[in-house]
N, C-alpha and C positions, 0 to 999 in steps of 0.2 A: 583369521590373519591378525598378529600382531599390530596393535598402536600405539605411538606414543602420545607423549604427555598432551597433546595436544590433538591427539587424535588420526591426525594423519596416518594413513596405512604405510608401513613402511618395506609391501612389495612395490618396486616400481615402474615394473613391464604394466604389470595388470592395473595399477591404476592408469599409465599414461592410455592402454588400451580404449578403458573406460571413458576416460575423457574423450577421447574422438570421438567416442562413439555418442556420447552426451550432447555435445555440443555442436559435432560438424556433421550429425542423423545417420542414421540407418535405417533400412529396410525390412533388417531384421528383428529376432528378437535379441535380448542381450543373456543368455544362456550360456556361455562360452566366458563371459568377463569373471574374473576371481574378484569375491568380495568378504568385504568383515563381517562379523558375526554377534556383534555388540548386537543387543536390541535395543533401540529407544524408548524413553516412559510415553503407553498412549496417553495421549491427550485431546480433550472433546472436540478439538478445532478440525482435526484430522479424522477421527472415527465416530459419527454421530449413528448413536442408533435411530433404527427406522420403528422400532416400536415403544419405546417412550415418549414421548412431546410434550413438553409446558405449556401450556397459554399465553398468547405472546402478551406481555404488558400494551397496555393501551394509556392516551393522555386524553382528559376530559378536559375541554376549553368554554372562559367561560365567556357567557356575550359581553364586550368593553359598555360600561353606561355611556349614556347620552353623552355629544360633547356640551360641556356651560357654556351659558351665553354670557357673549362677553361683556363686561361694565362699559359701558359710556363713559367718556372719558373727554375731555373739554378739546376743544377744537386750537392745535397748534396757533402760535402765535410767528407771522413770518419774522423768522431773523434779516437784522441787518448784517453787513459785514463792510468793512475797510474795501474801499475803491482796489479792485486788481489782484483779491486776494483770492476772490472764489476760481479762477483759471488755475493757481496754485495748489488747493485743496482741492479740486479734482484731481491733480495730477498724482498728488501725495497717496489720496482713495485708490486711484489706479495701480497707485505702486504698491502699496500696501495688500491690494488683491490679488494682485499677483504673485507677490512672495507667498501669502497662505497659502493659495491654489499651489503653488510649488510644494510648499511642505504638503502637504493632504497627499498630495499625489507622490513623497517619499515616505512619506507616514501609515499610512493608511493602506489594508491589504482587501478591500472590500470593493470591488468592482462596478460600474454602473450598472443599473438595472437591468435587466433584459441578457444582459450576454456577458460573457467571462472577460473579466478584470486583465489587463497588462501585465499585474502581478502575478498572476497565475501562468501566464502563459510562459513555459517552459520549454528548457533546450539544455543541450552540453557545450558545454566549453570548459575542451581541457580534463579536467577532475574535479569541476563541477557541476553545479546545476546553476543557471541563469536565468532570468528576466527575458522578455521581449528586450528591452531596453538594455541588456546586458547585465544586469544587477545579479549579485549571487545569490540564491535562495539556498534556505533549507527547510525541509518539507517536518512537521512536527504534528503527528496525527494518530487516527486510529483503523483499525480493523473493525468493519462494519459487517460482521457475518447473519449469514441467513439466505444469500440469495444463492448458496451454492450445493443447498440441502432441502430450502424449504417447496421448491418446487416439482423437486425427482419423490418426494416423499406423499405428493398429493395436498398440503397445507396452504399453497399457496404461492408467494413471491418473497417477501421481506421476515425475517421475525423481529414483530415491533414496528412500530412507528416510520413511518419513510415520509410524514409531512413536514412544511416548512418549520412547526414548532419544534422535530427534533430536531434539525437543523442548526436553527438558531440556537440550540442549548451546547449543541457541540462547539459552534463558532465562539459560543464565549467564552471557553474553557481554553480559547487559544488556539484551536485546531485548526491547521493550515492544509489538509490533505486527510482523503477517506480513500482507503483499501478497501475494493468492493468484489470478495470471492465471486465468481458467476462458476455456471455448470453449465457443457458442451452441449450436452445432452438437451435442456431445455432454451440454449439458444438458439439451435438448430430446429428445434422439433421434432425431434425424433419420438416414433410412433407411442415410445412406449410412456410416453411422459403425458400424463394429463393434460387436454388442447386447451383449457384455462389458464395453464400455468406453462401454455410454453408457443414455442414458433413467434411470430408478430406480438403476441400479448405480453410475453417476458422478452425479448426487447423493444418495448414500446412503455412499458416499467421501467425498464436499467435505463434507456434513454432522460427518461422523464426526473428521474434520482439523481442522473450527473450532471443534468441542464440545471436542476435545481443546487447542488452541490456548486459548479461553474458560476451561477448567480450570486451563491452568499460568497463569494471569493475564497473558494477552497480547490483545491487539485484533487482531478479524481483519478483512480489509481485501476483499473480492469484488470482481474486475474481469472487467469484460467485456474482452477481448483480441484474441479473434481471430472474425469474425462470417463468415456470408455473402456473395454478390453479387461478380456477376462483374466484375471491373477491371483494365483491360491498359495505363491511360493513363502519366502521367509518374508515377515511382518508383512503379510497382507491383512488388509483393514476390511476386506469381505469378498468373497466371493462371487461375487456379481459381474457378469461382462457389462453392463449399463453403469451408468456414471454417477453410482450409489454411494462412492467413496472414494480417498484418494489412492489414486494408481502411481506405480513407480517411475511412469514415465510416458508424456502423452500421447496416443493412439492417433495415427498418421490417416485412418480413415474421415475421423471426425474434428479432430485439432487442426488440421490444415481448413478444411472450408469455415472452422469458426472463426479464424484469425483473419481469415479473407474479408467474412461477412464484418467483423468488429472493426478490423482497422476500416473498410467504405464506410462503417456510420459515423467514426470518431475523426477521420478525415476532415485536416483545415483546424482541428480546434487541440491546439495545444494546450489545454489543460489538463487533457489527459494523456495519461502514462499507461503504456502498455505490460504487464506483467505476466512472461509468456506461459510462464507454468509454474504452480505455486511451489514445492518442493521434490523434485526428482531424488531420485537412491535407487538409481541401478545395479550400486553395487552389493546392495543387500539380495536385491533380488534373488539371487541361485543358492548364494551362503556357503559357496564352493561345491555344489553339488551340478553338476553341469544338465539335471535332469528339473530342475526348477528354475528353469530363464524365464523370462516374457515372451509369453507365446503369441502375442499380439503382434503387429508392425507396430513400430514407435515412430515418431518424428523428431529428431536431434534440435537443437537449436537452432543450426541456420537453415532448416527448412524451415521452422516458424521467422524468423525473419524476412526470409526471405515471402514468404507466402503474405506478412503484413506490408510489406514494401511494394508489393505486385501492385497494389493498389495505390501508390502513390502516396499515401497516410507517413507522414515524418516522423509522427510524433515519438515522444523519447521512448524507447525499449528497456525494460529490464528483463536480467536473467540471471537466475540463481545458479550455484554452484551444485556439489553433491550431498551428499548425508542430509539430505533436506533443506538444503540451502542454505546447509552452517559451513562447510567447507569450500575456500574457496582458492585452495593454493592452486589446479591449476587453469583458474580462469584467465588471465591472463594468456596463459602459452594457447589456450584454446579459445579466444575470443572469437566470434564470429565477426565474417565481413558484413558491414552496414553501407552501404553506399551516399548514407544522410549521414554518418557518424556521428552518431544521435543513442548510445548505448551508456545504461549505467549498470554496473554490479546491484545481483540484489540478494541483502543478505539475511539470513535470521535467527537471532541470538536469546537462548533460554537456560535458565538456568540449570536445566536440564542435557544438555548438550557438550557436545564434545570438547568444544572451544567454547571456554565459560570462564577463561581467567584472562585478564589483563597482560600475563607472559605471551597465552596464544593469540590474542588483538594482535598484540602488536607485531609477532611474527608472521601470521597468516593474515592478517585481515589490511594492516596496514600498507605493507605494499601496495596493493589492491587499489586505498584510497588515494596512494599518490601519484596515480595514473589514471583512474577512471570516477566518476562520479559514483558514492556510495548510497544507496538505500535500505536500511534495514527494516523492509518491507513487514518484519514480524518482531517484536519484543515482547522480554515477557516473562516470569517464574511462578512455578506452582508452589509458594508457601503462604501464599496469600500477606505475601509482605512484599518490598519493595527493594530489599536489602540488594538483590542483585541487578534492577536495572538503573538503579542508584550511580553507580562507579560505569556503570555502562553508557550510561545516558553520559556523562562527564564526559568519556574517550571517547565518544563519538560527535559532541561540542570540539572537542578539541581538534577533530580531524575533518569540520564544516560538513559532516554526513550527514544525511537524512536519516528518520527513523519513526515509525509506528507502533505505538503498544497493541497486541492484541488482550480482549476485544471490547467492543464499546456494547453488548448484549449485559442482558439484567436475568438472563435465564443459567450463567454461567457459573460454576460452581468455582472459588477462585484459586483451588489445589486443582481443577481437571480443563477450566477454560483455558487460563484464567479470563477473567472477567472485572472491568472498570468499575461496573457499576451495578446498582443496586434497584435504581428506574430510568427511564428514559429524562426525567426531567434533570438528572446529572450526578443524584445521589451516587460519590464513590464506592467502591470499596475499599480498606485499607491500602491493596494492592495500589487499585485505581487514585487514594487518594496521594501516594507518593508521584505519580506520575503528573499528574497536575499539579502538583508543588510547583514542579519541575517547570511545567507548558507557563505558572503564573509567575514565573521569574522571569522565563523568555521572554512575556510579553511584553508590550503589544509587536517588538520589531522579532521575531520570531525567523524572521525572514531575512532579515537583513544580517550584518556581520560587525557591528558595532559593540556586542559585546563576546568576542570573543577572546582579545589579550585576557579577559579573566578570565573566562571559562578552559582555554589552554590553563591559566596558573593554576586552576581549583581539581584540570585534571589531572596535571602532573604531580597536585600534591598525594603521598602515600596515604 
């Protein structure tokens, strides 16, 4: 089927079909919906072979020396002071510490020890994203991959590092939020997944990563990535009904009880963001051949809301559009009902992609953010340069959205991840090193909306 410039399909029975069918679920399979025929470039994020594997990078630490002992140092001598003055100078200390503690507690995105920071704790309001306190956030992070491959493949849980030193290497780069892929398959436990790598032990891992993530005052972001259900139609990424790779849309057997089990553990802790499925394309599925639909049951979007709501769990929802979550003209007309009205757009923009120029933002995507909170849960181009999420990163300053590069992995090749970085301790790469340009101008208020009159002017410049 025909698109324009911007991608959009322009039959428009069979796209509105589609959308219902995307977003308000079915039963069915999607066999029957007319779709386009563009292919997309694979890319490693989306189609990871099961028989190559890198070595995951490791970080050697070393023991800190002894602390010195301290010099001896002459024993104060008591001040006098002016009759009636020290009841003053108290009062002045007082005040004075107070104002600090004020600033720190606007300044500062780092949370008390032990449990997730005020700053983190997020909500909607409007067409945005918010504070506990009401303050407007915007989320400026990365794609943390590995937990959505490396445990359906037999390797393990994480590729790379998941201790507090990476952590702390990402927090200093600015990062306010971690997109953390998981797999259905190994959070259920399903038989076929190694019992090391899956049931209680891989979430009792994801737990322990977000707790940890929540502590260093970061937002953690849970996506469902790689589901179920067997699919061999147009651009399938493998053949496998297990949840070896990513499917066109999630499998209503096993997506439903994961959403169930994820939103009771994340229940109560607004730091984290629920991301119900990483990129749906239904409408490739068939390619207009009505003999290649999804043979699976799927689950639409407001079943997965609804199935995370069951549980009580408020926290924010995202949900992507179609063509892999770059299209999102008609999310809007198909929102789903939320009864926390607690829902943001989630979007993902490469330069590879349909919608990759600044005319399409602003027709398609813009809308969008002047009504609902935006996340572009994925950024990114495979030239191993920066050139495109440059002007990207500007429009979306400009329009107070969220946004994460993918990926923060050192195994990444940076035309097929792309890929940040070069080790865990933060080494960029070209790619990566344009994007923290970026995160070290925002900082340290990242979060806050104090410089945005110039980021509007920087993005409206040509």
């Amino acid at each position: 089927m025909a698109e324009n410039s911007c991608g959009r399909s322009t039959g428009a029975l069979p796209y509105i079909r589609l959308m219902r069918r995307a977003f308000l679920g079915s039963d069915r399979g999607a066999g029957h919906i007319q779709g386009a025929t563009t292919r997309r470039p694979t890319r490693r994020g989306q189609f990871w072979s099961v028989t190559v594997k890198l070595p995951s990078a490791t970080i050697d630490r070393d023991k800190p020396n002894g602390d010195p002992i301290p010099l001896r140092r002459p024993k104060p001598r008591r001040a006098r002071f002016p009759r009636g003055i020290v009841p003053k100078l108290f009062a002045l200390a007082v005040g004075v510490a107070a104002g600090l503690g004020l600033y720190a507690s606007l300044a500062s995105t780092s949370p008390p020890p032990g449990r997730a920071g005020t700053v983190a704790q997020v909500r909607v309001s409007g067409n945005e994203l918010v504070s506990g306190s009401g303050q407007r956030m915007m989320l400026r992070g990365v794609d943390r991959s590995g937990t959505e491959y490396e445990c359906v493949q037999g390797h393990g849980i994480f590729d790379g590092p998941s201790g507090q030193a990476s952590v702390r290497v990402m927090r200093s780069r600015g990062i306010n939020a971690v997109r953390l892929p998981l797999n259905e398959a190994c959070w259920n436990g399903e038989s076929y997944v190694n019992p090391a790598y899956a049931g209680a032990r891989y979430r009792a891992a994801i737990k322990a990563y977000v707790r940890l993530l929540n502590t260093s005052g970061m937002v953690a972001i849970v996506d469902l990535h790689w589901t179920d259900g067997a699919y061999t139609g147009d651009t399938s990424a493998c053949s496998s009904a297990e949840a070896a790779c990513q499917k066109p849309m999630p499998d209503a057997a096993q997506a439903v009880p994961f959403w169930r089990s994820v939103a009771r553990t994340f229940k109560g802790n607004d730091s984290v963001i629920f991301d119900l499925f990483n990129e749906p394309y239904p409408g490739r599925a068939n390619g207009g051949n009505q003999a290649k639909g999804i043979p699976y049951r799927v689950a639409g979007m407001q079943t997965l809301v609804n199935a995370a709501r069951s549980t009580g769990a408020s926290n924010v929802i995202m949900l992507g559009g179609l063509e892999w979550s770059n299209d999102l003209t008609g999310w809007l007309s198909h929102e789903p009902a939320d009864p926390d009205h607690n829902l943001a757009a989630s979007w993902h923009s490469y330069n590879f992609n349909a919608c990759s120029t600044r005319s399409c933002w602003t027709s398609q995507i813009a809308p969008v953010t002047a009504r609902v909170p935006l996340i572009a849960g994925e950024i990114g181009e495979n030239d191993c340069a920066h050139t495109y999420i440059d002007p990207l990163m500007s429009w979306l300053n400009s329009k107070s959205a969220s946004y994460l590069a993918w990926a923060w992995n050192t195994d990444f090749n940076c035309a097929s991840g792309p890929g940040l970085i070069t080790s865990y301790t933060g080494t960029p790469t070209a790619y990566g090193a344009g994007y923290e340009s970026e995160l070290r101008m925002l900082a340290p208020g990242s979060t806050r909306s104090h410089r945005l009159p110039y980021l509007r002017a920087r993005a409206a410049t040509p």
